[in-house]
C-alpha positions as CSV (number, residue, x, y, z in Angstrom):
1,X,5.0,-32.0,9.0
2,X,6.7,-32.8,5.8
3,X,5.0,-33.3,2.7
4,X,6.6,-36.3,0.3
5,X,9.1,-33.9,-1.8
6,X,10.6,-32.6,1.7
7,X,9.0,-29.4,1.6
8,X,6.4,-28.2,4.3
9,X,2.7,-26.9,4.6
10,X,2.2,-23.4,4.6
11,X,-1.0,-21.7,4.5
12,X,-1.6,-18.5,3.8
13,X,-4.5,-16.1,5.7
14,X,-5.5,-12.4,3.2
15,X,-9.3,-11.4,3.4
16,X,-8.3,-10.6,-0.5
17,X,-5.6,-13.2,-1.1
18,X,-3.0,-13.0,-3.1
19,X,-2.6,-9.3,-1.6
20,X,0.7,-8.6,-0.6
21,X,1.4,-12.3,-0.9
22,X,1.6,-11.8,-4.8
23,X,4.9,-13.0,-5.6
24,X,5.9,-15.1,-2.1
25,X,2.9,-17.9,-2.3
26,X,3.8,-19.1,-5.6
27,X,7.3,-19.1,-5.3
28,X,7.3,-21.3,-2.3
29,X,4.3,-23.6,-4.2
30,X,7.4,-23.3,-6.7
31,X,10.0,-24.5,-4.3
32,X,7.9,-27.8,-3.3
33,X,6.0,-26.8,-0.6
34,X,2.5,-27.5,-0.6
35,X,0.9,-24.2,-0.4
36,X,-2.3,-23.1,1.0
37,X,-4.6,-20.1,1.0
38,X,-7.5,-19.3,3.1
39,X,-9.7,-16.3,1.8
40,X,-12.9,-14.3,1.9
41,X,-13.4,-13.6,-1.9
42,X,-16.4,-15.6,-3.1
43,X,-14.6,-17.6,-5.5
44,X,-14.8,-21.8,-6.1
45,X,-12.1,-23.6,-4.5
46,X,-10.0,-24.1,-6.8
47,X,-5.7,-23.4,-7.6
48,X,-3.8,-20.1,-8.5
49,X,-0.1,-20.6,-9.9
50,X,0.1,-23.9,-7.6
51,X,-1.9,-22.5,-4.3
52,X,-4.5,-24.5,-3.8
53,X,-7.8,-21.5,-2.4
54,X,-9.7,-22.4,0.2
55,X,-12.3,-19.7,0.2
56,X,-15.0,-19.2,3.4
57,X,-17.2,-16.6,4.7
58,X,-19.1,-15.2,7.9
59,X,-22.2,-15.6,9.1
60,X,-23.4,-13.0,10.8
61,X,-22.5,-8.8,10.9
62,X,-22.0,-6.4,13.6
63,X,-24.2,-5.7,16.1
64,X,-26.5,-2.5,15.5
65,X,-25.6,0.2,17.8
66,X,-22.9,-1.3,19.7
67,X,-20.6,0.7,21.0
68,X,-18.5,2.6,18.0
69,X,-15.1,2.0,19.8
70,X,-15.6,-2.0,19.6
71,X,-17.4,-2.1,16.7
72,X,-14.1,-2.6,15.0
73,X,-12.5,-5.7,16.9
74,X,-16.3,-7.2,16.6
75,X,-15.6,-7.2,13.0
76,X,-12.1,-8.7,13.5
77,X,-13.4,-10.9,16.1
78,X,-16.9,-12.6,13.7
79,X,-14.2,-13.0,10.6
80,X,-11.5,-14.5,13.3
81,X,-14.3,-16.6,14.4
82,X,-15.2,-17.0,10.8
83,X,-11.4,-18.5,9.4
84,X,-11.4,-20.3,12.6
85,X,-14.3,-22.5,12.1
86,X,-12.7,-23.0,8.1
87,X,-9.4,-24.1,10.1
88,X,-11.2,-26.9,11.7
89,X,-13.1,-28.1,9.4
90,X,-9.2,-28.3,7.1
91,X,-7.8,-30.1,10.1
92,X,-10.1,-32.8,10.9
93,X,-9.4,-33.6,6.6
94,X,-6.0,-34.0,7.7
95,X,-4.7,-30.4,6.9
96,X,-2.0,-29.1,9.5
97,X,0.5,-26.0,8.2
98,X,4.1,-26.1,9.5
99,X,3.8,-22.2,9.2
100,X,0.8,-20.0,9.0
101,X,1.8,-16.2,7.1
102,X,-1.2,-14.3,7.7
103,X,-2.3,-10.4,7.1
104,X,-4.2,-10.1,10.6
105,X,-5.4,-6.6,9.3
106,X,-9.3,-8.1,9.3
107,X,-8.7,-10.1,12.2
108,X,-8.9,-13.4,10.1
109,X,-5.6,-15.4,11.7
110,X,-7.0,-14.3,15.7
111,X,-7.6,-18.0,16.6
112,X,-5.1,-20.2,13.7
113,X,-3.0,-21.0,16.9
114,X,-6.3,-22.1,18.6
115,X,-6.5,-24.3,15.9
116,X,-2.9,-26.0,15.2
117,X,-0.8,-24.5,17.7
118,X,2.4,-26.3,17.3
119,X,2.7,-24.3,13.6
120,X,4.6,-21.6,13.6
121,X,2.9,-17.9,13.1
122,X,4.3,-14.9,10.7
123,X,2.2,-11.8,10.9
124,X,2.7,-8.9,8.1
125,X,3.0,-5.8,10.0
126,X,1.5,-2.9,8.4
127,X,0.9,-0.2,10.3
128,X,0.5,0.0,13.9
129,X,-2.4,2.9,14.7
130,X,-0.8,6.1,17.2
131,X,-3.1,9.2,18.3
132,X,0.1,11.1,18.0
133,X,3.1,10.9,16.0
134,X,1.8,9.3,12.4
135,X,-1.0,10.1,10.3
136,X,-3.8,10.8,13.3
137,X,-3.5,14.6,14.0
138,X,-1.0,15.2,10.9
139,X,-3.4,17.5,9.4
140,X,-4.9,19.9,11.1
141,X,-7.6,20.9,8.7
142,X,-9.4,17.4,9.4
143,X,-8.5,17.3,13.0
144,X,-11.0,15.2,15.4
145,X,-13.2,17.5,17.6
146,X,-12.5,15.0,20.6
147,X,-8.9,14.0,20.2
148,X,-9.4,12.3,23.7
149,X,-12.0,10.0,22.6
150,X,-10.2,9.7,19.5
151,X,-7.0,8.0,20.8
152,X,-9.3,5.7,23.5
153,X,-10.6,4.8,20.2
154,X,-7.2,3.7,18.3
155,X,-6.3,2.1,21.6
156,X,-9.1,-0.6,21.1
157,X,-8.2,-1.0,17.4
158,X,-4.8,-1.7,18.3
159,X,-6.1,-4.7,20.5
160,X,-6.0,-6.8,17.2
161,X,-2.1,-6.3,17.1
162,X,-1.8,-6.8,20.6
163,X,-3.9,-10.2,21.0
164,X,-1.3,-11.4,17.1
165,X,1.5,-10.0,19.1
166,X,0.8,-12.6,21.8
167,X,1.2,-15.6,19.3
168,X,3.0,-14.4,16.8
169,X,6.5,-16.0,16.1
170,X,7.8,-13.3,13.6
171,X,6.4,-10.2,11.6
172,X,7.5,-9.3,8.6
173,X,7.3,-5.4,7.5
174,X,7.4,-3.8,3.8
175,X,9.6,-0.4,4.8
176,X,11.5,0.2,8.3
177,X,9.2,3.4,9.2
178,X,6.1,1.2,9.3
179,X,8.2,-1.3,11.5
180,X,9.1,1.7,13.7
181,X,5.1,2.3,14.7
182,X,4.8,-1.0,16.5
183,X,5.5,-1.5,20.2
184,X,9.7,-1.8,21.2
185,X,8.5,-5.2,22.4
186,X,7.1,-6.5,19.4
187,X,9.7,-5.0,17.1
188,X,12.9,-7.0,17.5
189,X,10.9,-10.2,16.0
190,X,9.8,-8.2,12.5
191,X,12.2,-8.5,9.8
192,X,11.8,-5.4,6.9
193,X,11.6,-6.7,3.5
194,X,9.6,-5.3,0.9
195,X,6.6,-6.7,-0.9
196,X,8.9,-6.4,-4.3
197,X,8.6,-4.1,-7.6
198,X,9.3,-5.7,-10.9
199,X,11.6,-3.3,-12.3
200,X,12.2,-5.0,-15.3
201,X,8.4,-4.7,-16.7
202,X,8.2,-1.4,-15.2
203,X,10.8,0.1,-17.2
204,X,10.9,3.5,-19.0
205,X,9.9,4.1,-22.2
206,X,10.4,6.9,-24.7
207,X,8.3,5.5,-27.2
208,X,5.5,5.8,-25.1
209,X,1.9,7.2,-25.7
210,X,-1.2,7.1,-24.6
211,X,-4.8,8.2,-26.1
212,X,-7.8,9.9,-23.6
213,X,-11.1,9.5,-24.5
214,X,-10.0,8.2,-28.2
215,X,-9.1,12.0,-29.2
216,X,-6.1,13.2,-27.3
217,X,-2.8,11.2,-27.9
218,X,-0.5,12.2,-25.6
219,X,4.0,11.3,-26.2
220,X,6.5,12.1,-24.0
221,X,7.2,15.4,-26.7
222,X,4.3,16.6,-24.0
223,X,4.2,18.1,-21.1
224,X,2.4,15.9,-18.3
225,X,2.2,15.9,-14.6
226,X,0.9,12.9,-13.1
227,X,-1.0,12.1,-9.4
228,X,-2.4,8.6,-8.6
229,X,-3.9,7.7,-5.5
230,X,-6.6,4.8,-5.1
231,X,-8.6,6.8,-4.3
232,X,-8.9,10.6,-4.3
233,X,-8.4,11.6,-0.7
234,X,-6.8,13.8,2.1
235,X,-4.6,10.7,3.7
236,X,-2.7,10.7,0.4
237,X,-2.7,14.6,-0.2
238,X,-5.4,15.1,-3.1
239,X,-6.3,18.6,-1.6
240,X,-3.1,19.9,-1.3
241,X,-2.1,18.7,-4.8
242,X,-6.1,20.3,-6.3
243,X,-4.8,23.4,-4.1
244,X,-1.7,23.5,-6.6
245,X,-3.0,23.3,-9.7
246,X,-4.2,26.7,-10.2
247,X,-0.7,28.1,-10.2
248,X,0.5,25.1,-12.4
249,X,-1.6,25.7,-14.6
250,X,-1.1,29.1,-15.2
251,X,2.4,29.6,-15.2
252,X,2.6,26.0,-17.5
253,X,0.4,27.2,-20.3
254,X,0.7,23.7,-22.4
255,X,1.0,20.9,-19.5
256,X,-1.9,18.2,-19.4
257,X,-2.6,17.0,-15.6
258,X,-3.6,13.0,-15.6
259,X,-5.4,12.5,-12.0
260,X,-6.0,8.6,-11.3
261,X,-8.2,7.4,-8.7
262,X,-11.3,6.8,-7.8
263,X,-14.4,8.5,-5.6
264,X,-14.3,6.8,-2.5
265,X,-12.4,6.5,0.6
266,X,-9.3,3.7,1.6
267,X,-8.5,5.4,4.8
268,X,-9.3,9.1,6.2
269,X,-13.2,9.4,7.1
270,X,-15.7,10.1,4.2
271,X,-16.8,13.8,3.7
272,X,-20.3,14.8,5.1
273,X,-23.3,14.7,3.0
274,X,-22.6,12.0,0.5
275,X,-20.5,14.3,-0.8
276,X,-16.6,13.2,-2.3
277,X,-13.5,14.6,-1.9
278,X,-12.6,15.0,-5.4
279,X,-16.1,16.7,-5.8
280,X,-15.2,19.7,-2.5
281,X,-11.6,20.2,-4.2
282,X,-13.1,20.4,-7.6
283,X,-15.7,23.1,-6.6
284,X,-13.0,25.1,-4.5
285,X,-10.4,25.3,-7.0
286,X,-12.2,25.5,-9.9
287,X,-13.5,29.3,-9.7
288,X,-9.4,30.2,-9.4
289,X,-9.3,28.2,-13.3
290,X,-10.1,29.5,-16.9
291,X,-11.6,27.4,-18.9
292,X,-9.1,26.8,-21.1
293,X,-7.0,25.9,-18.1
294,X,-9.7,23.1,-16.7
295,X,-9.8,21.7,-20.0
296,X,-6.1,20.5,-19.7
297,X,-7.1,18.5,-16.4
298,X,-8.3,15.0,-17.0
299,X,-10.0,12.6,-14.1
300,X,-9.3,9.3,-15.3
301,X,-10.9,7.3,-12.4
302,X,-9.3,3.9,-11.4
303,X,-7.4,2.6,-14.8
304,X,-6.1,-0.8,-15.7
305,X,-2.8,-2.3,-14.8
306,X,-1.5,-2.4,-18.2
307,X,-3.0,1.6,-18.9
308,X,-1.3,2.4,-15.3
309,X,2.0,1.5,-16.4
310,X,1.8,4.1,-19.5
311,X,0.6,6.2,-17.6
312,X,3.8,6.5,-15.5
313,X,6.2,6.0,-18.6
314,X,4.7,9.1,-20.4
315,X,4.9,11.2,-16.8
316,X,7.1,14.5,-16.9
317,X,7.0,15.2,-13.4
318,X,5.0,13.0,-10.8
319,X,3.5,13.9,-8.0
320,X,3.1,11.7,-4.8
321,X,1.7,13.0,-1.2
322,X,0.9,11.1,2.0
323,X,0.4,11.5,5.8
324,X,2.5,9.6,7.4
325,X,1.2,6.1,7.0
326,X,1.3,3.1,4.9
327,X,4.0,3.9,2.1
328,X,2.3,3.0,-1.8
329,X,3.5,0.7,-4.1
330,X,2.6,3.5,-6.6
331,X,5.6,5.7,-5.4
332,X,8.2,2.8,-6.2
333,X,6.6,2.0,-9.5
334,X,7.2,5.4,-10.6
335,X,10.8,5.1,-9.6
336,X,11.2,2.2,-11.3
337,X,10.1,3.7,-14.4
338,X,12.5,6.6,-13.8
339,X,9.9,9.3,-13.0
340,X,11.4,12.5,-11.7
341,X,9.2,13.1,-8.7
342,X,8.1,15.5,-6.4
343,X,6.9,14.0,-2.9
344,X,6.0,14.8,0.3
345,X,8.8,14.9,2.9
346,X,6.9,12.7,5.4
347,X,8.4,9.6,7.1
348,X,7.5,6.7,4.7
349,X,8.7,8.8,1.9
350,X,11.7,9.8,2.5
351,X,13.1,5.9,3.0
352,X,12.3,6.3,-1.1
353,X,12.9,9.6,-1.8
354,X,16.0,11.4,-1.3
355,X,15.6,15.2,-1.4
356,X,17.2,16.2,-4.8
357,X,19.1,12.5,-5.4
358,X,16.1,10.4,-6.0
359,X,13.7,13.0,-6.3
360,X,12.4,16.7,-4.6
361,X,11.1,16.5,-1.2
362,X,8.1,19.2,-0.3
363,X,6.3,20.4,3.1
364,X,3.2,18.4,2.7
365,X,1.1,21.6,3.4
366,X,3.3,23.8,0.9
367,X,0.5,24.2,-1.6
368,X,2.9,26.8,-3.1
369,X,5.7,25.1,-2.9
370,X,4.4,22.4,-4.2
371,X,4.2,24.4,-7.4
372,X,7.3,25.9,-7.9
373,X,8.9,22.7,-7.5
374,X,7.0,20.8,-10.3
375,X,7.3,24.2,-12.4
376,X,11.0,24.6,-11.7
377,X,11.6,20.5,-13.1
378,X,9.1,20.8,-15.7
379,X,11.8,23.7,-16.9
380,X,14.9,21.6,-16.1
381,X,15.4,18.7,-18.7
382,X,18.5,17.9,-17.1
383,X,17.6,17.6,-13.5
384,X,14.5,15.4,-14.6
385,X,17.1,13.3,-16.0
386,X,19.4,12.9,-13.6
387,X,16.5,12.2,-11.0
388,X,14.8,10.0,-13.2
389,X,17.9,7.8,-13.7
390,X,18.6,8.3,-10.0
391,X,15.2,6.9,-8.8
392,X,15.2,3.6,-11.6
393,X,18.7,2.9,-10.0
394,X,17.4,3.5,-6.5
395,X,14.6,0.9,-7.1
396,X,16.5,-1.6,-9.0
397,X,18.5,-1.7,-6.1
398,X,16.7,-2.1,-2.9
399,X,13.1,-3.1,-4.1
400,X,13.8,-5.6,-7.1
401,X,11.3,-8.4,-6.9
402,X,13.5,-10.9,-8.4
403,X,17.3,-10.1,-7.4
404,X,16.1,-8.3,-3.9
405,X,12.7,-8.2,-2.1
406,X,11.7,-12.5,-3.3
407,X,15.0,-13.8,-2.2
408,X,15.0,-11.8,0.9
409,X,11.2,-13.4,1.4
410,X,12.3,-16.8,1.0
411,X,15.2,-17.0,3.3
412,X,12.6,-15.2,6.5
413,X,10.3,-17.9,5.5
414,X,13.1,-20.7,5.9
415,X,14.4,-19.4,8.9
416,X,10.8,-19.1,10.5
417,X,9.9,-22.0,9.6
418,X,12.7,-23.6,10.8
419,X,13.0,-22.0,13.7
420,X,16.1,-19.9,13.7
421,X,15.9,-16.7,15.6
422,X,15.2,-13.7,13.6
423,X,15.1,-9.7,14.1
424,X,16.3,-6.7,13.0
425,X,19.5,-7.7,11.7
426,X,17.7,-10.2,9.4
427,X,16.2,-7.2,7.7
């Protein structure tokens, strides 16, 4: 179905809209095509940058005490049900999309083809769950105390991919590793392109500074290490990194440590007790560090987008740790400020990261190498440099918004919604 200007209908399914659809929805709405998005946030229907919002809501919760292995695709299953009652209710006004890009994370797009199922269906593929092999089992210390009932359980969750996988015309991944999780028979119809990094406002800048708590003002004539994470948790190495900071500290007598991220949990399980994870690593490491020491490491919670950006830009050495999971659009945004970075050497990473080109690659359970490395680059001006420089160029190249990753988008959607066959060679 073609609207007046020749363009199409495309509606777009994100529990959180625009999401990873930041910079693809508008352009299309851009391009002529009337644009569509269907979402959970409790907002008033209304238009963002020429998507017209289309917001809705469930109507019931989750069973008490049912079974905790289902529990999950009951949740997917009430917001599937949830979007598909929104979808009908858009159809019989007249609404029918010619492609449907959906995040089916929350379960959400389940029953779109129920709905209109001559439009064509584009899944974002994220992450594909394994009991063995990615970030399940990667650390020992949390390790499950009934692996066995551990993967039955990530077998159901999967059933949300496999029921999208059924109706799904194409899937669309941010980094080839994450495409690698998903099933050999699914794989050849996901195209890798990345969400996109705006390299040109995330630029570096010497100039920079940045004030804590309205007394400290911190330049780049200072010594700073840098770790963000959403939040402050195993999956993206916060104890390993806590674990390191007693030697940093002592052997770098004048560098401040800027922590971002807040107290709560985006993926691993939540510590016992109420407790948090920054709270445990706090009281563990915290007997191993003076005083004086503790007093030049500052929690800054979660921080605005336009703090955030400082924040990297003043960085000396930057830290960034993950299991091997979903790879964080922090990571490239400290590239593209030309951050000289110390990262795990973990699967998603190392597509980013190349050990000693684009940065220094670590054991993610070498608390002590960990260390030496930032220590060694903290005393190496010209390595910082040269890896700095290294990592901007890396990330201008391959995960531009405008000249790479936004083009890239715009031709899948064409050929997806025109039908042309797409796979791997696409990407």
């Amino acid at each position: 179905m073609c609207t007046e200007g020749g363009g199409i209908n495309i509606l777009f399914i994100h529990q959180n809209f625009p999401g990873q659809f930041k910079h693809l929805a508008p352009a299309l709405a851009r391009q002529g095509h009337t644009v569509v998005a269907m979402t959970m946030q409790r907002i008033k229907a209304t238009e963002w940058q020429g998507v017209k919002l289309v917001p809705y809501a469930a109507h019931r919760g989750t069973t008490p005490n049912v079974h905790p292995w289902v529990a999950d695709f009951e949740t997917k299953t009430i917001r599937g049900e949830a979007c598909m009652r929104a979808a009908l209710q858009m159809k019989a006004q007249g609404f029918a999309p010619d492609l449907i890009i959906a995040h089916p994370g929350w379960g959400e797009s389940l029953f779109l083809k129920d709905v209109w199922p001559t439009a064509k269906l584009a899944i974002y593929c994220e992450f594909y769950y394994h009991a063995q092999g990615a970030d399940v089992g990667f650390d020992p210390e949390f390790a499950s105390s009934d692996p066995v009932a551990e993967a039955a359980r990530l077998r159901l969750k999967n059933l949300n991919n496999l029921l999208h996988f059924e109706v799904a015309d194409a899937g669309l991944s941010p980094t080839h590793w994450q495409a690698s999780t998903f099933p050999a028979a699914f794989r050849d119809k996901i195209t890798v392109i990345h969400d996109g990094i705006d390299t040109q406002a995330l630029v570096p800048n010497p100039a920079v500074s940045l004030t804590l708590n309205g007394t400290l003002t911190l330049t780049r004539q200072h010594e700073v290490i840098t770790f963000v994470n959403r939040n402050l948790e195993p999956y993206r190495g916060y104890h390993i990194f806590m674990r390191a900071l007693p030697k940093i500290l002592k052997r770098r007598p004048h560098a401040r440590v800027l922590i971002v991220g807040g107290d709560g949990v985006s993926y691993g399980a939540r510590p016992k007790n109420g407790q948090t994870w920054k709270d445990i690593l706090v009281a563990e490491v915290r007997p191993q560090i003076p005083d004086d020491d503790w007093a030049r490491v500052h929690f800054l919670g979660n921080i605005p987008y336009l703090h955030f950006i400082p924040l990297l830009q003043l960085s000396t050495v930057h830290v960034y740790l993950t299991y091997p999971f979903v790879l964080s659009w922090s990571l490239l945004e400290a590239m593209s400020v030309g951050c000289t970075i110390v990262a795990s050497d973990t699967q998603p990473v190392r597509e980013a990261i190349k050990h000693d080109e684009t940065g220094r690659l670590v054991n993610f359970f070498d608390v002590a190498g960990l260390a030496d490395e930032v220590c060694a680059l903290l005393d190496d001006p010209a390595a910082r440099q040269r890896l700095g420089q290294n990592a901007r160029a890396w990330a201008q190249a391959n995960y531009d918004l405008r000249t790479q990753c936004l083009p890239r988008q715009l031709a899948w959607v064409a050929q997806v919604a025109g039908g042309v066959s797409i796979g791997k060679g696409a990407g």
